[in-house]
PARODREN-674537 format. One line per field, with one value per residue (C-alpha): y negated, z, x negated. Coordinates in steps of 0.05 Angstrom, whole numbers, plus 5000, padded with zeros to 4 digits. Layout:
BEGIN
yy <- Y,...
zz <- Z,...
xx <- X,...
END
This chain:
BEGIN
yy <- 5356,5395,5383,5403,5446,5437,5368,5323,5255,5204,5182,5113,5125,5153,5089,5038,5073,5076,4990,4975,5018,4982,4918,4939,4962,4900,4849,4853,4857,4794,4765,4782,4742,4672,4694,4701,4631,4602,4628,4599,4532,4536,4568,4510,4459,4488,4492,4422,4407,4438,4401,4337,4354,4377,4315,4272,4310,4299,4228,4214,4266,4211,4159,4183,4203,4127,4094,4131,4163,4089,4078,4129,4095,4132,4125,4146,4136,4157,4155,4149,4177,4150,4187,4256,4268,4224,4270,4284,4244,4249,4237,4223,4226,4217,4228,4219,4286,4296,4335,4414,4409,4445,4381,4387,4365,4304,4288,4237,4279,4255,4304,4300,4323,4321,4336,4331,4342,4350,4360,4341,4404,4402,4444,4445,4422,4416,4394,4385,4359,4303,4310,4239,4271
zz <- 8925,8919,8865,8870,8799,8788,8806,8742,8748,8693,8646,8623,8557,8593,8639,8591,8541,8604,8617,8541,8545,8614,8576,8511,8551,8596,8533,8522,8596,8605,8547,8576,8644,8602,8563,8635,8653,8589,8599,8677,8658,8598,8667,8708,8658,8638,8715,8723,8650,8686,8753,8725,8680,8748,8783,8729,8717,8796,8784,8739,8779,8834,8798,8780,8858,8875,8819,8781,8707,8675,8704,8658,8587,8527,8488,8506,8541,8546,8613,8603,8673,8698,8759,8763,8708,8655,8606,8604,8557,8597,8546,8576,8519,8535,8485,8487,8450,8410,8446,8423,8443,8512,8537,8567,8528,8560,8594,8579,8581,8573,8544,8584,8557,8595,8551,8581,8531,8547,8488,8438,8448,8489,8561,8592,8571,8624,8595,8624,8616,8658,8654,8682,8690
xx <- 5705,5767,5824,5890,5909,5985,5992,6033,6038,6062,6013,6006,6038,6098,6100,6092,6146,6204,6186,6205,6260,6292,6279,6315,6366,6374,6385,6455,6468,6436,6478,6542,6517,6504,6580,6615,6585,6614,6674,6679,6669,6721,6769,6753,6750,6831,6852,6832,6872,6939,6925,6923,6983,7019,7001,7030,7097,7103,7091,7154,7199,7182,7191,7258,7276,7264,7293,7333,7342,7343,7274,7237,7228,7217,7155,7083,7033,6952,6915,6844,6824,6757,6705,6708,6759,6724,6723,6797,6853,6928,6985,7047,7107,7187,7239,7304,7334,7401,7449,7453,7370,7374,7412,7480,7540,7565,7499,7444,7379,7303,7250,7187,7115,7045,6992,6910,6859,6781,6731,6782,6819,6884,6862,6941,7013,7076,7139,7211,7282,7307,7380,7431,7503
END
């Protein structure tokens, strides 16, 4: 039999030592996968927040379209929304402010606020003025 001098090859050691090394290595790579899923349901979960907020804003500025500036009462309200959304809280809240606040002199104007809240914290606010000249 005939044996090659000169030919190296890794050892076991050598093998073993480069495996624990790749896995040491790959920890905190792996941790920032499980933090970027975190952080795409907190995204989603707030992109849902400001849809809903959207879609309710829309609802009054229709409201006032088809019945006019008298027809949106001050006050507030909470929509507990049920299905898919169950886990969001929709505050609706209409004040009338003092002139000198952004409202026109000579004008009637309506402060507007959508807040939706999911988890207790609030995920997306839209507020507006509804001005009657």
């Amino acid at each position: 039999m005939t044996t090659c001098s000169g030919q190296r090859g890794f050892t076991l050691l050598e093998l073993v030592m480069v495996i624990v090394i790749v896995a040491l290595a790959s920890v905190p790579i792996l941790g920032q996968f499980s933090q970027a899923a975190s952080a795409q349901l907190v995204d989603e979960s707030i992109q849902t927040a400001a849809q809903l907020a959207q879609e309710r804003a829309e609802s009054v500025l229709a409201l006032r379209r088809a019945s006019g500036y008298a027809a949106i009462a001050t006050g507030t309200t909470t929509d507990t929304l049920n299905g898919t959304y169950s886990g969001y809280i929709r505050t609706l809240t209409v004040n009338s402010p003092a002139t000198g606040n952004g409202c026109a002199s000579g004008a009637s104007c309506k402060e507007v606020i959508v807040n939706v809240a999911s988890g207790g914290r609030t995920r997306a606010t839209v507020s507006f003025m509804l001005v009657d000249y």
